[in-house]
C-alpha positions in Angstrom: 0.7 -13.7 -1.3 1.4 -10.0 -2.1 1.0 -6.6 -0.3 -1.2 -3.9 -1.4 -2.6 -0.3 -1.2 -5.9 1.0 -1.6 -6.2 5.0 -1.1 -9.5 6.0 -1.0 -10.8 9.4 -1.7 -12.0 12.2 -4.3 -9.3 14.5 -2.5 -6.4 12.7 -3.9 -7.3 12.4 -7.4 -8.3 16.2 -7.5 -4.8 17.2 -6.5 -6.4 18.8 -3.2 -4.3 16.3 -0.8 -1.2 14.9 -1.8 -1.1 11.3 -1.2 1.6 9.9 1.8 0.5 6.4 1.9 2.4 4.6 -1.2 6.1 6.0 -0.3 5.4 5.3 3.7 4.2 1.8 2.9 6.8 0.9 0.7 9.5 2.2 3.2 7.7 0.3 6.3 7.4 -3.0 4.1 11.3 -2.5 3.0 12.2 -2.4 6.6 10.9 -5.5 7.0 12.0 -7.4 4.2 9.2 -7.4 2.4 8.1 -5.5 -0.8 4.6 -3.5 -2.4 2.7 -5.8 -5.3 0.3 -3.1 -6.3 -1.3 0.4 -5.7 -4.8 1.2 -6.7 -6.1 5.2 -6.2 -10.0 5.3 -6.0 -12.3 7.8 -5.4 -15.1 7.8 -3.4 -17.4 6.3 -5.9 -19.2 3.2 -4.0 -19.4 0.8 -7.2 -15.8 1.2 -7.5 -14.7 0.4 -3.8 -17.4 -2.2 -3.6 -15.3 -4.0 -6.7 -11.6 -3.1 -5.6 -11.9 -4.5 -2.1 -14.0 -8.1 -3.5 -10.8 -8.2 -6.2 -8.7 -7.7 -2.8 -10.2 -10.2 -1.4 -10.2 -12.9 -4.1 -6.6 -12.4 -4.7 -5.9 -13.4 -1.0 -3.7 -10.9 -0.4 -2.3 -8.4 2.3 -4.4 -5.2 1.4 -3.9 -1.9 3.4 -6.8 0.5 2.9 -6.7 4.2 3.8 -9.7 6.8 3.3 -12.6 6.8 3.9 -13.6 5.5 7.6 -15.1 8.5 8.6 -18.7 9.6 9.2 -19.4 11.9 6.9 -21.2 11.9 3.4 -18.3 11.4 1.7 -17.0 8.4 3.5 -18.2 5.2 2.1 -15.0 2.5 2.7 -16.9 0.7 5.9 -20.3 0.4 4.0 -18.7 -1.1 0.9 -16.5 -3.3 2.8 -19.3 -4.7 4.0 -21.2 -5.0 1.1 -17.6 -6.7 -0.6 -18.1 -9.5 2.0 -21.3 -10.0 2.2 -22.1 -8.6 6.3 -24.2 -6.5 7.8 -22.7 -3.5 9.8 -23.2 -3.1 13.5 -21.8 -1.0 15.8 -18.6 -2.6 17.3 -18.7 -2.6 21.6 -15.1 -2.3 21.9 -14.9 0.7 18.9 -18.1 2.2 20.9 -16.0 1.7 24.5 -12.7 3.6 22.8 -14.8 6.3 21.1 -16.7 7.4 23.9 -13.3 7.3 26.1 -12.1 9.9 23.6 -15.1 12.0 23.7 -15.0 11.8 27.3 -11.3 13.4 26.7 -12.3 15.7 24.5 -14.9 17.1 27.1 -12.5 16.7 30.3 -10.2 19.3 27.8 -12.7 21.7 27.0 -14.1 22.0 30.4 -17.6 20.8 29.6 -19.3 18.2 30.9 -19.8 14.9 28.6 -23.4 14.2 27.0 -23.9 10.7 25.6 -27.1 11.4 24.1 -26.0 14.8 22.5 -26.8 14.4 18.6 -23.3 14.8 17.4 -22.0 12.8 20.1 -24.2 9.7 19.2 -23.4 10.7 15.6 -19.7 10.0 16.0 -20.7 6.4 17.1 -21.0 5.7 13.7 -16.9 5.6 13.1 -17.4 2.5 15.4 -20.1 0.6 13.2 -18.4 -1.8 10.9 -18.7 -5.2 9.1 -19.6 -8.2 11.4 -16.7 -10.1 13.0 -14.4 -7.7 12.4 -11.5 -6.4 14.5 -10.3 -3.6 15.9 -6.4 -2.0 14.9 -6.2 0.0 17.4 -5.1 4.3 16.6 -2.4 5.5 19.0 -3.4 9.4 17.8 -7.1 9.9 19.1 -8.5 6.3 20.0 -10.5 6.0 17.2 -9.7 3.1 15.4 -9.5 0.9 12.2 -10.6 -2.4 11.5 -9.6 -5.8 9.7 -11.1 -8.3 7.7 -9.2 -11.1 7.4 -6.5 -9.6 5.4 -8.1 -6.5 4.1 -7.2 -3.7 7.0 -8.7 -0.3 7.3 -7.3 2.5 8.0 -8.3 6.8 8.3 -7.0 8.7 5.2 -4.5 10.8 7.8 -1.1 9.8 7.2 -0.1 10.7 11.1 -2.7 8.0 12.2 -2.8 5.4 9.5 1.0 5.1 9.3 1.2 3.9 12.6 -1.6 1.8 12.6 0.3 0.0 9.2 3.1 -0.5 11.2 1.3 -2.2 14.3 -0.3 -4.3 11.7 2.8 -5.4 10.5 4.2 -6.4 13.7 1.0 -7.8 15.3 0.1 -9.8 12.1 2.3 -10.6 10.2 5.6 -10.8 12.8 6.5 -14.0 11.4 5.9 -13.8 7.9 9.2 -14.5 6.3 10.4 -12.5 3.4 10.5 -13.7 0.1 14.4 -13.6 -0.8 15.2 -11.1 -3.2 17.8 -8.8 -4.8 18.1 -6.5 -7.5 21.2 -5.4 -9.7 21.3 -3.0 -12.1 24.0 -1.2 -14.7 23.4 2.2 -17.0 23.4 2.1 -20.5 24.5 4.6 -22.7 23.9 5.2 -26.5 21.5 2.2 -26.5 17.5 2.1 -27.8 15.5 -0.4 -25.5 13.9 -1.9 -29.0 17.2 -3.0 -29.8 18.0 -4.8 -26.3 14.7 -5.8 -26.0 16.0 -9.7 -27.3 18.4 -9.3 -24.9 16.2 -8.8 -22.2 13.6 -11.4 -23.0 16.1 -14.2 -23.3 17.5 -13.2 -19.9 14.3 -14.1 -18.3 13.0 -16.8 -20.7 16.5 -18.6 -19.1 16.5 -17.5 -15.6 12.6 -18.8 -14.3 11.2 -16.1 -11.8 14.1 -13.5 -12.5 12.7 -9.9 -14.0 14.2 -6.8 -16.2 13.6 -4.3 -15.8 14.4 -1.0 -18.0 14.3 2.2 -17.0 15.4 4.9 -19.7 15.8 8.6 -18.9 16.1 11.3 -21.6 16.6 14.2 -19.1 18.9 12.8 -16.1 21.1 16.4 -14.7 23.6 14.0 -14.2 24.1 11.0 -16.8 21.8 12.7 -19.6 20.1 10.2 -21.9 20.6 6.4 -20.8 18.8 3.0 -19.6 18.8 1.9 -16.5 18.7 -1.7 -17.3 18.8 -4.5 -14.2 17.5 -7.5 -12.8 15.8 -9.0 -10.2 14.1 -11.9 -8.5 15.7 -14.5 -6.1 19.6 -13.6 -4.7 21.1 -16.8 -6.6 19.5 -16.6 -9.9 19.5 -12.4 -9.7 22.8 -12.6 -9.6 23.5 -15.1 -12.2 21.1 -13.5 -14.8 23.3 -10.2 -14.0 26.5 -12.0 -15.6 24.4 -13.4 -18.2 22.7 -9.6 -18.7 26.4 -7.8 -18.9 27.5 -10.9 -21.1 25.0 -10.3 -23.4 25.6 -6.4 -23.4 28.6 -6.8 -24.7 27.6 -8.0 -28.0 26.6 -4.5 -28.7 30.3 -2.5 -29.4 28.7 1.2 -29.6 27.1 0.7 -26.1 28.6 2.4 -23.5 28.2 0.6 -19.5 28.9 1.9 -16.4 27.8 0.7 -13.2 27.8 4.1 -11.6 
């Protein structure tokens, strides 16, 4: 089982909105021990969606969705999650309950009285109409909230309410999910070409089952200039013994220079 993001929405991949969700998600996963799998941008193009969310739901993982809730044109994420899985939509009583509760707010602040029947007032019902059998995540900003399916969970495309919502998740959910153990070392190489350590690198891990390199070169850095950032990791035991193996192995190569800082 992994964690993933989908971020839903023409406005991201135009450059109009600046996406928030991958760098919160990976902090509020880090804080709990746990780590991002993948990240997939889409935009709102309903054959896409439709496919992203079945593959989220084949691979049986943890899948945060943001974008795309809404009730407008443009917003298609709780039609194609339905179509993913096969439901019809309906209008769900506990979304309708919170969503007039916030109209009712709304009205109480602007002095007017509340109209059920008003057209954009029943129109706004339709942020409450998801797939069958889902349930509610509840949105501590206006009321209006987000939904699950199994463990797909949708979320609105703001950042100030999905980001909470994420984090209730978390701790409602998936409270007792243990981390996987993990840890991750690392070293900077100097005067190296990754083609050249890249036997180095694949014997590490053909040795060390479940361990990873990773290489990370720079030509530009302000600070260190040209170099590799070349680590490992995987499981704390094995991590750190395929670190001694990896510096072991670097020196073999005389004209490299390592540093660790």
């Amino acid at each position: 089982m992994s964690f993933g993001l989908l971020v839903i929405g023409d406005e991201i991949l135009s450059g109009r909105r600046q996406d928030k969700h991958l760098p919160r998600l990976i902090e509020l996963l880090a804080a709990r021990g746990h780590a991002l799998g993948w990240a997939q941008f889409i935009g709102d193009d309903r054959p896409r969606i439709i496919a992203a969310l079945k593959e989220a739901r084949e691979s049986g993982d943890i899948v945060f969705s943001c974008g795309g809730i809404g009730a407008t044109p443009d917003d298609h994420t709780r039609q194609c999650a339905a179509l993913a899985a096969g439901l019809p939509l309906a209008l769900h009583p506990g979304a309708k309950a919170l969503i007039e509760e916030r109209m009712r707010e709304v009205a109480a602040e602007q002095g007017v009285a509340w109209e059920p029947e008003r057209p954009d007032n029943v129109h706004r019902l339709n942020m409450g109409v998801f797939p069958a059998g889902a349930t509610l995540i509840p949105n501590p900003y206006n009321k209006i909230p987000g939904f699950s399916l199994g463990r797909l969970h949708f979320l609105p495309g703001f950042p100030v309410m999905a980001h909470p919502m994420i984090e209730w998740v978390l701790d409602t959910c998936y409270a007792d999910l243990r981390p996987q153990p993990h840890a991750e070392h690392a070293l900077y190489v100097y005067n190296g070409l990754e083609a050249t350590l890249t036997p180095l690198m694949e014997s590490i891990e053909a040795r060390f089952a479940g361990v990873r390199v990773f290489s990370l070169p720079s030509v530009d850095h302000p600070q260190r200039g040209r170099h590799i950032e070349l680590g490992v990791k995987g499981e704390p035991v094995l991590a750190a013994q395929a670190f001694e193996a990896l510096k072991g192995g670097l020196a073999a190569f005389p004209e490299l220079r390592v540093s660790t800082e």
